[in-house]
C-alpha positions as CSV (number, residue, x, y, z in Angstrom):
1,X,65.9,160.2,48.5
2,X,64.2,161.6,51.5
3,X,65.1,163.3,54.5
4,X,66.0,160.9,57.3
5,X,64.6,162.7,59.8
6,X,61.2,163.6,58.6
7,X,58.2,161.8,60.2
8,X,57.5,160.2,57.1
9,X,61.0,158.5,57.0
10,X,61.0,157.7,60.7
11,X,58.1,155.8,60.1
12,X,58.5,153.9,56.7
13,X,61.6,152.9,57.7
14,X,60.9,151.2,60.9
15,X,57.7,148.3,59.5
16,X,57.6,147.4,63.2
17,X,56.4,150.4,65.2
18,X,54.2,153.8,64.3
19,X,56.7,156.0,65.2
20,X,55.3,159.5,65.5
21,X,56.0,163.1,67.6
22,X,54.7,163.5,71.0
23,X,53.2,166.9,71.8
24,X,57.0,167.8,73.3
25,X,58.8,167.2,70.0
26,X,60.5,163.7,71.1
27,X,59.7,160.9,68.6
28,X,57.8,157.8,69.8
29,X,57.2,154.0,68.9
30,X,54.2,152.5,69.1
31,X,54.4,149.0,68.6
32,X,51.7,146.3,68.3
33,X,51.9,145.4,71.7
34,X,50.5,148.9,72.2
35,X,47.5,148.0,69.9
36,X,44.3,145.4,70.7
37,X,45.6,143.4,68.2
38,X,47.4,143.0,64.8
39,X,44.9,143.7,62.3
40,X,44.2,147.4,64.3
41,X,48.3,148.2,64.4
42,X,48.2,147.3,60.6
43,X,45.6,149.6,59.9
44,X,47.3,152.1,61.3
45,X,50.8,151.7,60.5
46,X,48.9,152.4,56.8
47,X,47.2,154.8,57.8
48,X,50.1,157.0,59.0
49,X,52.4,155.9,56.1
50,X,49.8,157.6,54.1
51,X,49.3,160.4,56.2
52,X,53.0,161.2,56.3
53,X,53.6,160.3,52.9
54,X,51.1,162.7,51.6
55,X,52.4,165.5,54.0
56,X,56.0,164.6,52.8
57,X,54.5,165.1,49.0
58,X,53.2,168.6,49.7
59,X,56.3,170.0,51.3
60,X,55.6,170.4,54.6
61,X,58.2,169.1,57.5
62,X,55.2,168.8,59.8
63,X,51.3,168.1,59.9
64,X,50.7,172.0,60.6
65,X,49.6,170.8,64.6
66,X,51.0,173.7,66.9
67,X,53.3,172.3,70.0
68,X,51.8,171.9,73.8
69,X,53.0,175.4,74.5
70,X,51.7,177.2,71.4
71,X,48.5,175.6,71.9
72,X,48.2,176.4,75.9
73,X,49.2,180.2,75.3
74,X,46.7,180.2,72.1
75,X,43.5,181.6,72.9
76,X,40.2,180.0,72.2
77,X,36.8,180.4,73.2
78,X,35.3,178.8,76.1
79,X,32.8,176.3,76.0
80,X,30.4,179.2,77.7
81,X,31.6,181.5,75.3
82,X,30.2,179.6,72.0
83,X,27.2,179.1,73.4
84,X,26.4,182.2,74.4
85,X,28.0,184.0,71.2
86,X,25.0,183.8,69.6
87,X,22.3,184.6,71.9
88,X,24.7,188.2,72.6
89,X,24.4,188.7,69.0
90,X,20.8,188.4,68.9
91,X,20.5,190.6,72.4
92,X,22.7,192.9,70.4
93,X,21.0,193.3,67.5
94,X,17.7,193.7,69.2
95,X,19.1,196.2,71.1
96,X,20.3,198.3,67.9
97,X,16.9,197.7,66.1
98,X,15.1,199.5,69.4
99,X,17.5,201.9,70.0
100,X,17.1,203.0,66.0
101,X,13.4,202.9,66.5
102,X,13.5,205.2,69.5
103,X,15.1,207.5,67.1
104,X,13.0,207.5,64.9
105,X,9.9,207.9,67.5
106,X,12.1,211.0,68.7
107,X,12.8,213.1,65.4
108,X,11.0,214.2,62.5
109,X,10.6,212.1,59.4
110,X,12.8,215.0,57.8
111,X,15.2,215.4,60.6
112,X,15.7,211.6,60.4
113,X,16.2,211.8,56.9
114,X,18.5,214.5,57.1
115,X,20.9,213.1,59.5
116,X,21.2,210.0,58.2
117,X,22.2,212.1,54.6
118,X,24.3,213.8,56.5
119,X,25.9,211.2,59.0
120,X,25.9,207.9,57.2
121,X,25.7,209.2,53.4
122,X,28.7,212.0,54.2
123,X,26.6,214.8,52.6
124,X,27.3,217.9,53.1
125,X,24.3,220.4,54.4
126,X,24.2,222.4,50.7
127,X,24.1,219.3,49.0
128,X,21.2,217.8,51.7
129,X,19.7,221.8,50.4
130,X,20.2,221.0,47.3
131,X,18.8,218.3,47.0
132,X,15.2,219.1,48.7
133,X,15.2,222.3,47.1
134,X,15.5,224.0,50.6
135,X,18.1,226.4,52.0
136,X,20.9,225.4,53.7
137,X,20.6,227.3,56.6
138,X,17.1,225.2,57.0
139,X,19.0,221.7,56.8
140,X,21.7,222.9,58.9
141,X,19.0,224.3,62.0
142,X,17.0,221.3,61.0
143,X,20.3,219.0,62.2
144,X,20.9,220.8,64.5
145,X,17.5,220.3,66.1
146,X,17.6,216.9,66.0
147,X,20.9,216.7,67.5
148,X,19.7,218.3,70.0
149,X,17.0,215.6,70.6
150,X,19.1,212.9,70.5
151,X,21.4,214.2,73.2
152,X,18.7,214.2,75.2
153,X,18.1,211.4,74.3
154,X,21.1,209.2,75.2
155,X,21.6,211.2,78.0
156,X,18.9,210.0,79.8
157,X,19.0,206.6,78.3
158,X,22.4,206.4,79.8
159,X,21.4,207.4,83.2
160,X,18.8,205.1,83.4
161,X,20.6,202.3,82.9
162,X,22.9,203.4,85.5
């Protein structure tokens, strides 16, 4: 009929108590004395025959709940930590959209371009020639150029925030 050891049969079977796992495993019964009065251990005594009854019904031994220990090694955020998730991600993204802008500010329209063909598109310097109708020796001092600029660049955005 059903497994005599499942939470579901622990319970059903016993109409005087809730008898459910503490978070070390042991079983428990929770009887109406336990309860402000009849009416709330009635509602739920139902309640957790219907609980267990519909875990029972999809297979499962258990509710899916992870032990004490599994929960006290897993990792989870901080109460500081969600809150200030998204105020990094803002700082963060502000941070890209300047840093992208004092690119731009440092390179030519065409060297910007160009990179970004070449970089982020994965295009090679005859096809970037091909393209603008230009040499490839042109696109590849162009990138070269602007390489140039931007290791400047960083370098001494890097030291100054040192």
């Amino acid at each position: 009929m059903f497994d005599k050891r499942s939470d579901y049969a622990l319970n059903h079977l016993d109409k005087t108590a809730i008898v459910c796992q503490s978070v070390i495993g042991e079983h428990i019964r929770l009887t109406c004395g336990d309860f402000t009065s009849e009416e709330e251990f009635l509602q739920w005594k139902s309640w957790f025959d219907d609980d267990y009854h519909k875990i029972q019904l999809a297979g499962r031994n258990d509710d899916g709940c992870l032990s004490f220990d599994a929960l006290r090694d897993t990792p989870a955020p901080s109460a500081e930590d969600a809150f200030l998730a998204p105020i990094l991600a803002a700082e963060k993204t502000e941070r890209r959209q300047w840093i992208l802008e004092q690119i731009r500010t440092k390179l030519t329209p065409k060297q910007y371009r160009r990179l970004c063909l070449y970089y982020l598109e994965g295009k090679t310097e005859t096809e970037i020639s091909a393209m603008e109708g230009v040499t490839q020796q042109r696109v590849s001092k162009s990138i070269l150029a602007a390489k140039k600029v931007l290791e400047k660049f960083f370098k001494e955005f890097f030291e100054n925030r040192g």
